[in-house]
N, C-alpha and C positions, 0 to 999 in steps of 0.2 A: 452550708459549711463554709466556711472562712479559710484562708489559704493565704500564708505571705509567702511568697516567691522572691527567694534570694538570686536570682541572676548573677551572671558577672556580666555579662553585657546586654548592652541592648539592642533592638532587632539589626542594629549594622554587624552586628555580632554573631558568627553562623551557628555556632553552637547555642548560642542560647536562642534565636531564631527557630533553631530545628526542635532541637529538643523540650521547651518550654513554651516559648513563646505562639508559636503558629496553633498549638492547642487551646489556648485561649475560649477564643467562642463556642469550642463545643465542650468545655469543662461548665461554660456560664451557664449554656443551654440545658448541663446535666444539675445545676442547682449549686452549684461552687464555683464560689466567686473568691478569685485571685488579686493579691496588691503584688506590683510589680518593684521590688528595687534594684535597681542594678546595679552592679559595683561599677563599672566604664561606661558612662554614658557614650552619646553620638559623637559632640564634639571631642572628645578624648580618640576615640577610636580614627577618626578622621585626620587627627594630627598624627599618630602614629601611623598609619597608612600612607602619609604621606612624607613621611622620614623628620617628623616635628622633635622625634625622642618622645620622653615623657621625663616630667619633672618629679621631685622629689617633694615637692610642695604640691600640685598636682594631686599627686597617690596619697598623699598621706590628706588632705582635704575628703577625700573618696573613702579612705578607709573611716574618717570619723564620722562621716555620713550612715557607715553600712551599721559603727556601732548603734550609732542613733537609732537603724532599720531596725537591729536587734532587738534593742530596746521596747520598743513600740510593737513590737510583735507578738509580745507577750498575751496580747486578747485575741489572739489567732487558734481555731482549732489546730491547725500544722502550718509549720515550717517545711518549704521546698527550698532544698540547696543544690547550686548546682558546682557540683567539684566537691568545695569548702564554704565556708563562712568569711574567710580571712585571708588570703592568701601571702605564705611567706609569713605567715606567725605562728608560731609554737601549738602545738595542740592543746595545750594548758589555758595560755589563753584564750585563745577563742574558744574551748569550753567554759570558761570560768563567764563567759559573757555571753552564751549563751542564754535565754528566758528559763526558766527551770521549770523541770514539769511540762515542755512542752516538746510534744513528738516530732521528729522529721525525716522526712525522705531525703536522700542526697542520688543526684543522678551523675552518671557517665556517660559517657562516648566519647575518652580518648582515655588513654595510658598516664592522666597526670600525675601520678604516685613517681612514675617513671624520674620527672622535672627535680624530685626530691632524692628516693633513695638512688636514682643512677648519676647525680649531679657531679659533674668536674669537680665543686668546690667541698672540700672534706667536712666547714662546717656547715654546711647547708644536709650534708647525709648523717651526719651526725646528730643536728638538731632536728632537724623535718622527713629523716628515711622512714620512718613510720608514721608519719602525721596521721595519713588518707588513710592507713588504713584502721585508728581509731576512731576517724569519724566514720567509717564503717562499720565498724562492731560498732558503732551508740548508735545506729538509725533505725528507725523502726522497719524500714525497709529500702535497701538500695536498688534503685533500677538502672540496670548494665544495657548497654548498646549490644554487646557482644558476649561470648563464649569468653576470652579472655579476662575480657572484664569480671564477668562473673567468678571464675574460679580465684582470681585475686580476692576479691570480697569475700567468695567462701574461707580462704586461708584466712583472712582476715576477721574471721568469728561472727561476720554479719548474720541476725536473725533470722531475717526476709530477704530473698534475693527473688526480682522478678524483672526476667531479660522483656526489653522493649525495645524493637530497632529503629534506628533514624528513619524518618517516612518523609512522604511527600503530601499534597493535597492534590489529588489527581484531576482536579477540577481546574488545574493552573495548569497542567501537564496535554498537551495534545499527542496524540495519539497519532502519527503522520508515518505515510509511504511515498519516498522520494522515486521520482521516476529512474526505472531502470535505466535510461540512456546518459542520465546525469552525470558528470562528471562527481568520481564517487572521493567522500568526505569523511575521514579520519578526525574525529577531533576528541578532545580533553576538555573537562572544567576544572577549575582550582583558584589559586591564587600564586602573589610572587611566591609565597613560602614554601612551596610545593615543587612550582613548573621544574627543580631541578628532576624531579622521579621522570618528566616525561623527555626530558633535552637528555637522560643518559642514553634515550631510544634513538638518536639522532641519525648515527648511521646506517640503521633497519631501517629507519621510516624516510632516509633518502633512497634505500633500493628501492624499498615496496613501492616509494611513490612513480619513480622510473620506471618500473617495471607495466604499475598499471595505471598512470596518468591520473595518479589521486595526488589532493592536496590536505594540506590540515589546519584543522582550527584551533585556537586555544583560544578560550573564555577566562578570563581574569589574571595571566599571566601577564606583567613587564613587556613595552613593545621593546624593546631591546632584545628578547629571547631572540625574535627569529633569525638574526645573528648566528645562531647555533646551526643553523638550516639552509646550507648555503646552495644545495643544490634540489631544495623542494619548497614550492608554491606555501608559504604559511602565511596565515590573517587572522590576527591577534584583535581578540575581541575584549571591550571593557565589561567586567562584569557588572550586572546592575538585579534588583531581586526581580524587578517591572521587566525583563528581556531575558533573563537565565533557559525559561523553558522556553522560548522561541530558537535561540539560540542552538539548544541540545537537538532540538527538531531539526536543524540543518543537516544534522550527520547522518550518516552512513554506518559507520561503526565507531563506539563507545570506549576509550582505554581508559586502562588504569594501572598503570606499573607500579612496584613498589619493590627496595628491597626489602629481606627478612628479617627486622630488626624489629628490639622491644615495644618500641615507639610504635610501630608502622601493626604489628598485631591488634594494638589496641581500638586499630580506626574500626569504622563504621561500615564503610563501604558505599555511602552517601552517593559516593560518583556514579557506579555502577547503577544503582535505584534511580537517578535523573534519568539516566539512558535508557532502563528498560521502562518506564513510565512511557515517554513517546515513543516505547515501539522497536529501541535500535540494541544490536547485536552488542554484546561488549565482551570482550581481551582483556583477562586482568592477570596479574599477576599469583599466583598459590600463596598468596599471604595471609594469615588470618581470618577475617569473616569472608573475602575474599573466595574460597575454599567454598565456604556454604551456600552462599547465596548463586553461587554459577552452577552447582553439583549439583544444589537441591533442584533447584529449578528449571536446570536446563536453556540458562539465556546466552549461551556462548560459550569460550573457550578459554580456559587456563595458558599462560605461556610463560615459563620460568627465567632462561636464559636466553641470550641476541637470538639463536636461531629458530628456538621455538615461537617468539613473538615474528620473525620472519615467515614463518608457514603458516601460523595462526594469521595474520595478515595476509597473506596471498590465498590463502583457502576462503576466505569470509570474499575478499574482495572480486575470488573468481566465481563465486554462488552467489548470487543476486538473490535466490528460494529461497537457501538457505537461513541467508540475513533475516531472509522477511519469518521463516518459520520461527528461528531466535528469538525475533523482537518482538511477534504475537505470543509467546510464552513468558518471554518476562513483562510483559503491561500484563498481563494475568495473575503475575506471581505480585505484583505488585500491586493490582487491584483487592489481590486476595489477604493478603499481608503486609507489604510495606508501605501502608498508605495511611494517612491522618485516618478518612473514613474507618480503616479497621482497626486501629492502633487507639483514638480516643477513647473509647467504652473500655479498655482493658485498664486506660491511664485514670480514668475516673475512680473504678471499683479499687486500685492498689492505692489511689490518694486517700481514699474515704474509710478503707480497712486500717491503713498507718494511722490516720486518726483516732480510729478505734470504733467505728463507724456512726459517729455523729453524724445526727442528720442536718 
């Protein structure tokens, strides 16, 4: 079976990383073979990463690239989209340029309908508030990160809706217990785009760290953040894909704050799954999938507002058991479910049924 794979980015790219990309070899191994085009190649993402902007000449070379992908796709059992086709073009067109007659999947895990119909700009909600979810109702099947996700698609007339969570490969992920005597480690993964969720914790996590002689990491935040943190130990780590899970293995305990907004429903909950993969306790906030994955599982503790993330933090950090019970239930919950291993075989059968089950 044949497969072109629309991407927007490439493996520098986490979403398309997570959710497409890292399946790879165990789709080839199931007999489907994937061509990869991505709308923002390496170098593109690398200038923007690094404050380069992006040009208008630039994007618009990339988009007539992705037509050409279009094009050419047309001798593919399916089309894999991830988002859209097009981004920031009319739903008209990128239908109309669409291969005709040919099935496709479009995947989620994030809220980007959110970028259109909640848009500051009146003609961006006027022309694109319903893009996404026309390319929903045309897909032969949409696969959602989340509950959120999915009930938008639902409202949105989609066919096939089949939830699939962002996973890890557990075989990148070590499974580690840090000595009890350790000087005990608080830390976050993200990016600049993010580290604001965790710098609003700033004044809870100078008590807690006073309190009980912890300090904190952040992986892929701005070394400027620790600026925010003027009276606790922080060591801002570069993110890289080759160190991510060494990294998470340092900690102690796992957060993830978030406030309650449209956007933030729509995540994934990605950070949380790093942390219970090697083993570690995580704090997150009652946001969205959020909600499920700490209830369902039992890997830790909910904490809404400053005080509740303050006792959620001094409880975790004064049970050392405790941690350790936490973090052997979620490397369970995540061997058992959010992991490549368990998650390919369901992503093969949904590609090859959208097909229409060519073999």
């Amino acid at each position: 079976m044949k497969v072109t794979l629309l991407s927007k980015y490439s493996r520098l790219g986490a979403s398309s990383r997570l959710r497409s990309l890292q399946y790879l070899p165990a789709l080839e191994a199931a007999g489907i073979n994937v061509t990869v085009c991505p709308l923002f190649d390496d170098d593109y993402l690398e200038g923007l990463y690094s404050g380069q902007g992006r040009s208008v000449g630039s994007v618009a070379r990339r988009f007539a690239t992705r037509v050409r992908d279009l094009r050419e796709s047309a001798h593919a059992d399916l089309l894999w989209l991830e988002y859209e086709a097009l981004p920031y073009l009319p739903h008209w067109l990128e239908h109309a340029l669409m291969p005709r007659a040919l099935p496709y999947v479009v995947d989620y895990d994030d809220a980007v309908f959110h970028n259109y119909d909640l848009s500051g700009r009146a003609w961006v909600r006027r022309l694109l508030g319903r893009k996404i979810d026309r390319v929903m109702a045309r897909a032969a099947t949409v696969i959602c990160g989340n509950d959120y996700l999915a009930a938008r698609a639902r409202q949105a007339g989609a066919g096939r809706i089949e939830y699939l969570p962002t996973v890890v490969d557990t075989d990148r992920y070590p499974f580690t217990r840090r000595p009890g005597n350790a000087e005990p480690v608080i830390g976050w993964i993200g990016s600049p785009s993010t580290q604001h969720y965790v710098t609003e914790l700033a004044p809870i996590l100078e008590r807690i760290g006073e309190k009980h002689g912890a300090r904190l990491v952040l992986v892929g935040a701005r070394p400027d953040v620790a600026e925010w943190f003027r009276n606790l130990p922080v060591e801002v780590v570069p993110w890289s894909e080759d160190t991510e899970a060494d990294q998470v293995a340092r900690f102690d305990i796992g957060i993830m704050p978030l406030p309650d907004g449209p956007w933030e429903r729509g995540k994934c909950g990605y950070k949380l799954i790093q942390y219970m993969a090697c083993g570690k306790p995580v704090i997150a906030s009652p946001v969205g999938v959020n909600m499920r994955i700490v209830q369902d599982w039992n890997c830790g503790l909910l904490a809404d507002d400053h005080e509740q993330w303050f006792r959620a933090l001094d409880r975790l950090l004064g049970d050392p058991s405790e941690r350790e019970t936490f973090g052997a239930t979620g490397r369970e919950a995540v061997e058992a479910h959010y992991s490549l291993q368990a998650q390919a075989p369901r992503l093969a059968v949904a590609l090859r049924e959208a097909a229409g089950g060519k073999p």
